[in-house]
C-alpha positions as CSV (number, residue, x, y, z in Angstrom):
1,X,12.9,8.2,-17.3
2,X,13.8,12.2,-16.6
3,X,15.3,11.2,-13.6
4,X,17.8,8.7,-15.2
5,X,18.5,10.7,-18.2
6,X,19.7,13.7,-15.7
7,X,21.8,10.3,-13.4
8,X,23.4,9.6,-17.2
9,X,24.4,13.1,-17.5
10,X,26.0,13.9,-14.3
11,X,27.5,10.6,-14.6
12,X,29.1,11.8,-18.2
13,X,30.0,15.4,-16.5
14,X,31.5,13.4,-13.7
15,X,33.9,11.8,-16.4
16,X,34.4,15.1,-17.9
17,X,35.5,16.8,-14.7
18,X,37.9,13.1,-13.7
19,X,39.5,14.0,-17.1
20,X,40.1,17.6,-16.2
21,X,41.7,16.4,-13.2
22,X,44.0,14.1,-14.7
23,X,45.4,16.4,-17.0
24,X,45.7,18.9,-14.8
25,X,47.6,16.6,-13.0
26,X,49.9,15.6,-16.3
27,X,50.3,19.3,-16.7
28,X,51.7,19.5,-12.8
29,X,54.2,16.5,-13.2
30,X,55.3,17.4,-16.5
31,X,54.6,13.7,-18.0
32,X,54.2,14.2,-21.9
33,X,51.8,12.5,-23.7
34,X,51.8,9.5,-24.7
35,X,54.1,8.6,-21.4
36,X,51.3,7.4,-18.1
37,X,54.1,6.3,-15.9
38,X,56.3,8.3,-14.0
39,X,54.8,10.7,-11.2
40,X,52.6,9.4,-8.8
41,X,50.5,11.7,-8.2
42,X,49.5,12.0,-12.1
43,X,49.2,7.6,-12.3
44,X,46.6,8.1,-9.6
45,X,44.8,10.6,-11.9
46,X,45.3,8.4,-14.5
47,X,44.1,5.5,-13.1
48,X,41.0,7.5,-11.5
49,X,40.3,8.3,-15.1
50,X,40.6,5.1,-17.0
51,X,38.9,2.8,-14.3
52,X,35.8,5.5,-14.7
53,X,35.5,4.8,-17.8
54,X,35.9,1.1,-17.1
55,X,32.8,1.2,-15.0
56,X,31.2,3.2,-17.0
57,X,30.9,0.6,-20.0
58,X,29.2,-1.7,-17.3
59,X,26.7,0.9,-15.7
60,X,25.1,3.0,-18.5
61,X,24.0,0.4,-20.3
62,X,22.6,-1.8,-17.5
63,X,21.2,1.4,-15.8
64,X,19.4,2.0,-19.3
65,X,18.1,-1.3,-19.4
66,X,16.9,-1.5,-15.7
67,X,15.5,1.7,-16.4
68,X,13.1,0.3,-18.5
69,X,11.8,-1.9,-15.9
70,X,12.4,-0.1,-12.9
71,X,13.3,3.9,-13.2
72,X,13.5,4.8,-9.9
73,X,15.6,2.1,-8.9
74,X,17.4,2.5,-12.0
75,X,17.9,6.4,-11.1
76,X,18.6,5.8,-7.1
77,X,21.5,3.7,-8.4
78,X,23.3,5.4,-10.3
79,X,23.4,8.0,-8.4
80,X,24.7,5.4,-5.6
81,X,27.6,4.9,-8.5
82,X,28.1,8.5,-8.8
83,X,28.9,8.4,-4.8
84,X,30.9,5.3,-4.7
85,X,33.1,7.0,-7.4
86,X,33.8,10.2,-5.7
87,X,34.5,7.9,-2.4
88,X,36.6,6.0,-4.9
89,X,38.7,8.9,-6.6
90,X,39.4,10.5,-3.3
91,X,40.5,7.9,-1.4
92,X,42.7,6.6,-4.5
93,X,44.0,9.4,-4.8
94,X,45.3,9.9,-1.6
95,X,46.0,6.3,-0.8
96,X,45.2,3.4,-3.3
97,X,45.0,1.0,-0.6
98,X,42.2,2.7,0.9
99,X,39.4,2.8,-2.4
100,X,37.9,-0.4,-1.5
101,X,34.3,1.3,-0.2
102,X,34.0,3.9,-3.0
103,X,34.8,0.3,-5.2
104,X,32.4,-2.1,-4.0
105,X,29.4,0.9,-3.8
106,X,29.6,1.3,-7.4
107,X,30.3,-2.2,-8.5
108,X,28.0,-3.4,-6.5
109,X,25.0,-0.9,-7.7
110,X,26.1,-1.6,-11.2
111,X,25.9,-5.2,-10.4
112,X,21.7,-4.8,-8.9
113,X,21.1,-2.8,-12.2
114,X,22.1,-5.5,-14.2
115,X,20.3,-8.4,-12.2
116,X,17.4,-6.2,-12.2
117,X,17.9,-5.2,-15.6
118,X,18.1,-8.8,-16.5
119,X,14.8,-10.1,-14.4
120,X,12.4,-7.2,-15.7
121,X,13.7,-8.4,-19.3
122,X,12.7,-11.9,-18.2
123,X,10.0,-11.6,-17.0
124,X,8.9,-9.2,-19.4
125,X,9.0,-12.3,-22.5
């Protein structure tokens, strides 16, 4: 369970640094708060951020809960997650046509810990 307590935390400091980024990137367009819209490059931060935290609400949880059952595999995927979204920030935030990888590598290792999640529970009873 060490492993994926350390996976949970680089997963939070990824967040921390996508937030960093994004304002940074509201600093450099000169968008004030509350606006979102109106530079590009900052509504690609933006967007990086808030779909992070999106995924995030599906893959901690269901990590934790395969975890129980399965901690390496739990571990190894999030880490996978971690990957797809560093594939998925900077490929959206160059061009948001092109995230579809970085996308489908998380979602789909978020997806295996909850399936697996859901048959050690099962199976478990």
């Amino acid at each position: 369970m060490h492993y994926v307590a350390l996976v949970t935390l680089l997963l939070v400091a990824q967040y921390v640094v996508f937030m960093g980024l994004c304002g940074k990137a509201r600093a450099t367009s000169g968008i004030k708060a509350p606006a979102v819209t109106g530079d590009e490059n900052f509504e690609r931060a933006y967007r990086v951020q808030m779909n992070t935290v999106e995924q995030l609400m599906i893959a901690l949880p269901a990590m934790w809960v395969c975890a129980m059952y399965y901690p390496t595999l739990a571990g190894t995927l999030g880490l996978a997650f971690l990957v797809g979204r560093v594939l998925y920030r900077n490929a959206y935030v160059k061009d948001p046509e092109t995230r579809g990888p970085g996308m489908i590598i998380g979602f789909l290792a978020a997806i295996i810990m909850i399936l697996a999640g859901l048959w050690g529970a099962l199976t478990a009873l």
